[in-house]
C-alpha positions in Angstrom: 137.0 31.9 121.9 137.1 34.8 119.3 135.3 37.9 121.0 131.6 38.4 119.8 130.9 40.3 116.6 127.9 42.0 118.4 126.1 42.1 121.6 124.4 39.1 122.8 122.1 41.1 124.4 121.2 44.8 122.3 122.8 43.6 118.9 125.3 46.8 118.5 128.4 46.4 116.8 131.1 45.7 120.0 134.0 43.6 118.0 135.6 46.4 116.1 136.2 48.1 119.4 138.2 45.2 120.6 141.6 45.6 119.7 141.8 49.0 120.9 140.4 48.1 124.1 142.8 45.6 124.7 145.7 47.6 123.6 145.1 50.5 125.8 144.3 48.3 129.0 147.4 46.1 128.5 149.4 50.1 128.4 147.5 50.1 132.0 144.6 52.5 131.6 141.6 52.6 133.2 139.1 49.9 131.1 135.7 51.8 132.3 138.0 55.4 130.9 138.6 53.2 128.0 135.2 52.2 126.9 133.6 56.0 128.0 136.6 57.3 125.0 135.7 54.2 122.5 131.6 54.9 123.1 130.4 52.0 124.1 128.2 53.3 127.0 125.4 50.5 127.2 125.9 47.9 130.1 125.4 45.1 127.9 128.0 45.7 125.2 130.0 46.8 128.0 130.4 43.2 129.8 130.7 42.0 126.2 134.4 43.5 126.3 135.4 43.5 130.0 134.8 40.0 130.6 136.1 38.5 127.2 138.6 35.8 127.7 140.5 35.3 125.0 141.4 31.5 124.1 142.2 31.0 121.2 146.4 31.0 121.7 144.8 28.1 124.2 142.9 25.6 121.6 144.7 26.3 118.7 146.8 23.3 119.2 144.8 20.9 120.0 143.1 21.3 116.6 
C-alpha cells in the first residue's frame, strides 16, 4: 500500500527517500543512478524502492 518506513530486511530509514525517487524516475532517469545520488547503496533497502507498487489511488475507494 504506503511504501515501508524502513527496511524489512536491515532496518535503515528508506521512506524519506521515496518521493524523490519517484520524481526523478517518472522525469526518466536511470533508477539504479538515482538511488547511487540518494545513498541508498545496500541491496535490501534497494528492492524496498524499486519494486514498491504504489496502491493506494487503487483501494482508496473501496473504503
Amino acid at each position: 500500500m504506503m511504501v515501508p518506513v524502513r527496511c524489512f530486511t536491515c532496518g535503515n530509514v528508506v521512506g524519506e527517500h521515496w518521493e524523490a525517487f519517484t520524481a526523478r524516475v517518472d522525469e526518466g532517469e536511470d533508477p539504479a543512478a538515482v538511488l547511487d545520488d540518494l545513498g541508498v547503496s545496500r541491496h535490501c533497502c534497494r528492492r524496498m524502492l524499486v519494486s514498491h507498487t504504489d496502491l493506494v489511488d487503487v483501494v482508496a475507494p473501496y473504503q
